[in-house]
C-alpha positions in Angstrom: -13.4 86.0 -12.3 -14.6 89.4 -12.9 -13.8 91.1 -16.4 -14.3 95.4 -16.9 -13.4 96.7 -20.8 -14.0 99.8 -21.9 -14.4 98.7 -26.2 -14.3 102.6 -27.5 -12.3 103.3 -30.8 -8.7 103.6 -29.1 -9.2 99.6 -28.0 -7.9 100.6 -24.7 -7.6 97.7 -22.3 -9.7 97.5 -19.5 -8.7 96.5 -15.9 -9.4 92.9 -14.6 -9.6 92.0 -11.4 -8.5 89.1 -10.2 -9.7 86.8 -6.8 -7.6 84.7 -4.6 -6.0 81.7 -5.9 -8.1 78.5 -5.0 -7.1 74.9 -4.2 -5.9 72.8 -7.1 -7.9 69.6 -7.3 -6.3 66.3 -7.5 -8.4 65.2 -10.5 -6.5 68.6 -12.2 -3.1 67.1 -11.0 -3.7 63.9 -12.6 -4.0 65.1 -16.0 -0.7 67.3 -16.0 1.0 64.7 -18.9 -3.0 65.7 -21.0 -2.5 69.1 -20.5 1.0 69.3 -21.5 0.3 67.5 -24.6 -2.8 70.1 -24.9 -0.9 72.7 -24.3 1.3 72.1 -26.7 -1.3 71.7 -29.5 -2.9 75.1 -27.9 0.3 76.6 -28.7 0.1 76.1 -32.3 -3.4 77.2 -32.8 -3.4 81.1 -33.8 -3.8 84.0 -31.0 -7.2 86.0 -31.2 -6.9 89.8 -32.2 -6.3 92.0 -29.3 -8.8 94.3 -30.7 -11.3 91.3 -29.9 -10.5 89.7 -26.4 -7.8 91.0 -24.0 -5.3 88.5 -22.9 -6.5 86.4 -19.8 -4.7 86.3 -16.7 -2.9 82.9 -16.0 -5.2 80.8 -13.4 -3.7 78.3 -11.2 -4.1 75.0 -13.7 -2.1 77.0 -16.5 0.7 77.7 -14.3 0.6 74.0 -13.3 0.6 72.9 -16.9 3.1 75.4 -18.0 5.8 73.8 -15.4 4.9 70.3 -16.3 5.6 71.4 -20.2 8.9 71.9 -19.3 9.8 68.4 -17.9 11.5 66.4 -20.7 9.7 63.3 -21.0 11.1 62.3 -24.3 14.3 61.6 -22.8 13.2 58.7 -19.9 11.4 57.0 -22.7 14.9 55.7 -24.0 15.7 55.0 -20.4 13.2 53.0 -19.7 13.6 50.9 -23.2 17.4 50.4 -22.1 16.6 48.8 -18.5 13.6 46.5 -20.1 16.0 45.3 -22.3 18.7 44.8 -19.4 16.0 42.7 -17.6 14.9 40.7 -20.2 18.8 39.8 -21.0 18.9 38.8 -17.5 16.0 36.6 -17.6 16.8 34.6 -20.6 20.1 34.5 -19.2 19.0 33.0 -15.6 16.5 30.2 -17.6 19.4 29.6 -20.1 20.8 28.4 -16.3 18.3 26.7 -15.3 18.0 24.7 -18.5 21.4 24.1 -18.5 21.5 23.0 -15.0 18.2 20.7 -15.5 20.0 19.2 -18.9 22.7 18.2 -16.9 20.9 16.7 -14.0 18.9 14.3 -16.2 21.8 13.5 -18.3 24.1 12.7 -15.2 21.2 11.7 -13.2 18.1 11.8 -14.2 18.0 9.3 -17.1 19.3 6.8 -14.4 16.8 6.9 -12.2 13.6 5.2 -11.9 10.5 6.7 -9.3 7.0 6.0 -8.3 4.5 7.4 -6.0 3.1 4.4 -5.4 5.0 3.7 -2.3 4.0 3.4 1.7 6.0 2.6 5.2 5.5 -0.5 6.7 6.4 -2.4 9.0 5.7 -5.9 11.1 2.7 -4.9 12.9 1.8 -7.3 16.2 -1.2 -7.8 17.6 -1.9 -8.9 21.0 -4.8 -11.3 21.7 -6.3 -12.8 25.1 -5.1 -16.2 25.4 -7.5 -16.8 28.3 -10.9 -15.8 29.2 -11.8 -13.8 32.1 -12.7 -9.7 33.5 -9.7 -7.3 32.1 -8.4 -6.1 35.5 -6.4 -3.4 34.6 -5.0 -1.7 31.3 -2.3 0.3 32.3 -1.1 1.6 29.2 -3.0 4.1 26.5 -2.4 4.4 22.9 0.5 5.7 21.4 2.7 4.5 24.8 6.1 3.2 23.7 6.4 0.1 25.5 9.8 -2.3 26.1 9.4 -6.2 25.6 7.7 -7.9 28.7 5.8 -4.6 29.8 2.3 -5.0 30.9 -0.4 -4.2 28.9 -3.5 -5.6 30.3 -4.2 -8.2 33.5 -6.7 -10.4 33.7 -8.4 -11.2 36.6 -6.5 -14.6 37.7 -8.8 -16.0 40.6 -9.9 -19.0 39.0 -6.5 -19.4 37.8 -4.8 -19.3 41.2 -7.3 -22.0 42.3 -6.6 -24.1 39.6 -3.0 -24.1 40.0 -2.9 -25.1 43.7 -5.4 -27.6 42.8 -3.1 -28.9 40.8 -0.2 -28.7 43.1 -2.0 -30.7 45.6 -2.9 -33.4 43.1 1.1 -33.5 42.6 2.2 -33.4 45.9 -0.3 -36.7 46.5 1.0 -38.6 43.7 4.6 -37.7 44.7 3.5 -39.5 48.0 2.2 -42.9 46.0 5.3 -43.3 44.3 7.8 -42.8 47.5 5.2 -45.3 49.3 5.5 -47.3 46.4 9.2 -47.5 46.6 9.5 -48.3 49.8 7.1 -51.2 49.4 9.7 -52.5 46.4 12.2 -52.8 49.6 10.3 -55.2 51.4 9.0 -56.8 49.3 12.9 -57.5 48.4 13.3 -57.8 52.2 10.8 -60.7 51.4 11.9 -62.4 48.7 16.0 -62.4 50.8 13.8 -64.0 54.0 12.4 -67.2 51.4 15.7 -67.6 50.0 16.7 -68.1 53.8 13.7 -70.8 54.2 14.9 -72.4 50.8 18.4 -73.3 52.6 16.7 -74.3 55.7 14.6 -76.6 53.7 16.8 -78.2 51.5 19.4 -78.7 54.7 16.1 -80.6 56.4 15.6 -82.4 53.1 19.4 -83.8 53.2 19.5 -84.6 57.0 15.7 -86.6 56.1 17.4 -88.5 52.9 20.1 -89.4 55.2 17.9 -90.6 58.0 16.2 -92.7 55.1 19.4 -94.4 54.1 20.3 -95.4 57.3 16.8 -96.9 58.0 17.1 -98.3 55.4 20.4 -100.1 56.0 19.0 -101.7 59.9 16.1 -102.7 58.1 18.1 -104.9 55.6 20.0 -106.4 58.4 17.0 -106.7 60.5 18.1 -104.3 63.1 15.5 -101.6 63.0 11.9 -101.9 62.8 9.8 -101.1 59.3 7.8 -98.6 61.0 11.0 -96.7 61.7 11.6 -96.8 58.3 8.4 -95.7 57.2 8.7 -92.7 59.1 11.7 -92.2 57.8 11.0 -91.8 54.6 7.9 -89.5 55.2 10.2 -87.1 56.9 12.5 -87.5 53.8 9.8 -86.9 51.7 8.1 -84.2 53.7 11.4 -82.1 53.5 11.2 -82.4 49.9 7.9 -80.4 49.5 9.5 -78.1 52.0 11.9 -77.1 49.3 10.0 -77.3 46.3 7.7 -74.6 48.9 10.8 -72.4 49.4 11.4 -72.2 45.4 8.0 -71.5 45.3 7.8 -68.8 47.3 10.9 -67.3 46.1 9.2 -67.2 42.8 6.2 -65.6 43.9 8.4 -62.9 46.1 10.4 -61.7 42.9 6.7 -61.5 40.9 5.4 -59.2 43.6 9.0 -57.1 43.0 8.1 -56.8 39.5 4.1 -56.0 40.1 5.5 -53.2 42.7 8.0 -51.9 40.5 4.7 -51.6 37.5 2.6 -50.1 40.0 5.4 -47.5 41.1 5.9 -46.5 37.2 2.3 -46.1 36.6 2.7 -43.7 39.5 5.3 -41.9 38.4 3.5 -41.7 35.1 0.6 -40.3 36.9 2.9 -37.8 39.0 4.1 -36.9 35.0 0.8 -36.1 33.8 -0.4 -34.3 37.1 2.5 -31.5 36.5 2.2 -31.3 33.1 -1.7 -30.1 34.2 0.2 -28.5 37.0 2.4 -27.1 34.2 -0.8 -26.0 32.4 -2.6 -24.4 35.1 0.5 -22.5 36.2 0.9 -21.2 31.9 -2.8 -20.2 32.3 -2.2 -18.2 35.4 0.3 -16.2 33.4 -1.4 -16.0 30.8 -4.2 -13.4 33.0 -0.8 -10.8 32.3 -0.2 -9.9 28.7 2.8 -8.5 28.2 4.2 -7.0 25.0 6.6 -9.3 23.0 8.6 -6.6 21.2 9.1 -3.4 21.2 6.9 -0.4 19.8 4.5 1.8 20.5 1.2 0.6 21.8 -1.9 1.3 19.4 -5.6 0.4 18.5 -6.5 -0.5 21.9 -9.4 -2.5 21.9 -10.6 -3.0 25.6 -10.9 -1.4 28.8 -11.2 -2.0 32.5 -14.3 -4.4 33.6 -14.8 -5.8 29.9 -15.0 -9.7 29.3 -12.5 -11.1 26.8 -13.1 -14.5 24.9 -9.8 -17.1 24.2 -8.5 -15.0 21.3 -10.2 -11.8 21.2 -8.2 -8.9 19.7 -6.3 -6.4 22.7 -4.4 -4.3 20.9 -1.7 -3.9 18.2 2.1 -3.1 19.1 3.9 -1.3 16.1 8.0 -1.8 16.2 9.0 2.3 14.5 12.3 0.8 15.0 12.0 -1.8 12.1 9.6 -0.4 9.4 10.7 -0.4 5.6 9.0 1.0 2.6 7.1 -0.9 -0.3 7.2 0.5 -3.6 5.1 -0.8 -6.0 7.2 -0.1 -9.3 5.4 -0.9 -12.8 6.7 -4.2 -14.6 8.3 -2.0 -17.3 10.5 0.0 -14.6 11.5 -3.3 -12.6 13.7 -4.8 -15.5 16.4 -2.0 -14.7 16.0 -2.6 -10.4 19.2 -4.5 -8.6 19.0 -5.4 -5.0 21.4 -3.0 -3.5 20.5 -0.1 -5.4 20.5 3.6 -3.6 16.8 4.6 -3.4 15.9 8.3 -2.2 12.4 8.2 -0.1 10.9 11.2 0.3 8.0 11.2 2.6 4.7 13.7 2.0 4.4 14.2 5.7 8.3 15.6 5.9 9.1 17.1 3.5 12.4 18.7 5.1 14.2 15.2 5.5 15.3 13.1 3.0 16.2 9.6 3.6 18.4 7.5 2.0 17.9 3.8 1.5 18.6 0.6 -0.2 16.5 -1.9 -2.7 16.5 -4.8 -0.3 14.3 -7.4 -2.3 11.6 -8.0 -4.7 8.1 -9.6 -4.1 7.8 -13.3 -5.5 4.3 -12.6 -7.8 2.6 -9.1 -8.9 -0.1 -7.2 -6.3 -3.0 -8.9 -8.3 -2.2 -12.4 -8.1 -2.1 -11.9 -4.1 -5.5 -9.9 -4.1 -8.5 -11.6 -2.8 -10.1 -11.9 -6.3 -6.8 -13.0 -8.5 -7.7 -11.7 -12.1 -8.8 -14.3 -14.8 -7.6 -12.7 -18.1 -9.0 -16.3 -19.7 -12.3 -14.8 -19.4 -14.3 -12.3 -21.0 -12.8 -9.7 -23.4 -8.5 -9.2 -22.3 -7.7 -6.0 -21.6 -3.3 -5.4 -21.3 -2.8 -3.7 -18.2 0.4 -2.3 -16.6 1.4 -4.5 -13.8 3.1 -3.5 -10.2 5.1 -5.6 -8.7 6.1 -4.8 -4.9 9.9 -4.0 -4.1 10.8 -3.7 -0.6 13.2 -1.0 0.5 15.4 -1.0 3.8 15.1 2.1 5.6 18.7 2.8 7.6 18.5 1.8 11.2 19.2 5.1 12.7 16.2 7.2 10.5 13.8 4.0 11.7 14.9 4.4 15.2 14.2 8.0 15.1 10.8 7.2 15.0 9.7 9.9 12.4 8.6 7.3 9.8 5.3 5.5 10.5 3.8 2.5 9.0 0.9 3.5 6.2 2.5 6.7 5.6 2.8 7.6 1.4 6.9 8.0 0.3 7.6 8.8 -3.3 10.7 6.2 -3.7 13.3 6.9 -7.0 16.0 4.4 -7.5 19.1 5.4 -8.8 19.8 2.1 -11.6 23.3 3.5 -12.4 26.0 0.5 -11.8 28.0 2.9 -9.9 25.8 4.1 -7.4 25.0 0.3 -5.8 25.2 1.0 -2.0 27.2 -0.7 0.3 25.1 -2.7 2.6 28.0 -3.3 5.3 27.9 0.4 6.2 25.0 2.7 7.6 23.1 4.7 5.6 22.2 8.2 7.0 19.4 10.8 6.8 20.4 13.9 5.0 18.2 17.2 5.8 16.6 18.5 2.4 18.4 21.9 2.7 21.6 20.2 2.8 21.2 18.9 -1.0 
């Protein structure tokens, strides 16, 4: 800014030029409330003489502060008092709500119900184990396969085992031989004993004709009509016929014994045939046996073996996991348990879904405490005795449908909370269903 005066003794005013107006900077906008508070201080501070300065020219920045004097900013501040006030109302208001809303919960509800967070899925877990050895052959499921009961879930290589079993076949088809041989040697042999009870009749009919021959000789040699030596040989016939008979009754005898030995021999056959198809039996077990097959259903897991390995008698396969009947254990403190009823609603809700919420039922409670199952039992007789809080484990059913939908999975951490009141005992004859969280 360029400034002319003339001072002489009539104080006339000079003539001041004035340049173009420049830019206002924003650091000089920002401190339009400072300079309409200095302006109004400058206000009250008094004018210098004309006779010493001549009145300045308004620059840019006074004109700005000028305008921003005129704003009324004393009226907003009551404004803004009146709507802090309005939203403070409203907050106390809305946590007057919510302590309402939480008062009544716990005294409806809340004071009822008995959680813990010490709580897990589980469920049945099978694991399937080579019954025979031998080379796997083929594996034809992976992990995590959902299998039916009698799918295939490993072969065994079964070449000794088909040998074995036709081995053993043969050995029965023999045997079956012996014993029809057997029988039909028990038929003639009773064929034999029939054809000595024939020669028994035709002895003893020679042994009466010989008696009677005697008798008569007998009589012509009393009277002198017959010769002795007719007599004698008489009587050797008679006796002759005699041993005859007592031959027959012997042979008979010895006919029926063989009957008897045959029939042994042809039961120690048959017991033989027995015992060659229970090995027949055996073999034919072993054979299938080289295909192990899952027993229930589940989904296939922890598979232990591939293609080409060697298995011993007993060595671990893999594990089959039923989804479709897993149930959760809780492990409630000793102090909570006193208030637990089988029956009882329980409300699982599961870390790893946190949208569902599943309702299910207190189904049983464990016979003895965690501890006294552990590997190391406690001794509290011993040492220095330290009173600790004890779990006990509580097993709660999980409704058929929510296990069959396969979300829950054994090993899995629930928080489980038990709702003691006597009216809210479930009714175990109907179905319990799985609620969405958003629908509480």
């Amino acid at each position: 800014m360029y400034r002319n005066q003339d001072r002489d003794s009539s104080a006339r005013i000079g003539v001041v030029a004035v340049p173009e107006a420049q830019p206002i900077a924003e650091a000089e906008l920002a401190n339009v409330d400072s300079a309409n508070v200095d302006s109004g201080t400058a206000d009250e501070a008094p004018a210098p003489p004309i006779e010493a300065q001549a009145p300045a020219p308004p620059t840019a920045r006074q004109t700005v502060s000028d305008a921003a004097s005129k704003t009324p900013l004393a009226n907003d501040r009551p404004q803004r008092r009146g709507r802090r006030k309005l939203v403070l109302g409203a907050i106390a208001i809305l946590a007057a709500g919510v302590g309402g809303w939480f008062g009544y919960d716990y005294v409806t509800v809340g004071r009822f119900t008995v959680s813990t967070d010490d709580a897990y899925v589980q469920a049945y877990n099978t694991t399937l184990a080579a019954k025979v050895a031998g080379y796997v052959a083929s594996v034809p499921v992976t992990d995590n396969t959902y299998v039916h009961t009698g799918d295939v879930i490993a072969t065994i290589d079964n070449g000794d085992y088909k040998l074995a079993v036709d081995s053993a076949r043969g050995k029965v088809a023999t045997q079956e031989a012996t014993v029809a041989r057997m029988a039909h040697q028990i038929s003639a042999q009773e064929a034999a004993v029939e054809q000595t009870r024939t020669q028994l009749a035709s002895a003893q009919a020679a042994a009466r004709r010989m008696e009677l021959e005697l008798n008569r000789q007998n009589a012509l040699v009393a009277k002198d009509w017959s010769s002795r030596q007719l007599q004698e040989q008489a009587q050797a016939n008679r006796d002759q016929a005699s041993a005859a008979v007592q031959g027959a009754l012997a042979a008979i005898d010895s006919a029926v014994a063989n009957v008897e030995v045959l029939k042994g021999q042809r039961q120690e056959a048959i017991s033989t045939l027995d015992e060659l198809k229970t090995a027949l039996a055996k073999a034919e077990r072993d054979l299938s046996f080289t295909v192990i097959r899952a027993p229930i259903d589940g989904v296939v897991g922890n598979r232990a073996v591939q293609t080409g390995d060697y298995v011993q008698t007993g060595q671990r396969l893999a594990s089959v996991v039923p989804l479709a009947e897993v149930y959760v254990t809780a492990n409630f403190k000793e102090t909570q348990v006193a208030r637990l009823r089988p029956g009882q609603q329980a409300s699982i809700a599961v870390d790893a879904l946190p949208e569902h919420n599943i309702q299910g039922t207190v189904e049983s409670f464990s016979p003895a405490s965690g501890a006294v199952f552990s590997l190391l039992p406690p001794d509290n007789a011993t040492g220095n005795f330290t009173k600790i809080v004890q779990r006990l484990p509580v097993r709660i059913r999980v409704p058929l449908d929510a296990a069959r939908e396969g979300l829950l999975r054994p090993g899995m951490s629930v928080v489980v909370s038990v709702n003691t009141k006597s009216s809210a005992v479930a009714d175990n004859d109907k179905p319990l269903q799985t609620q969405s969280a958003s629908a509480r």
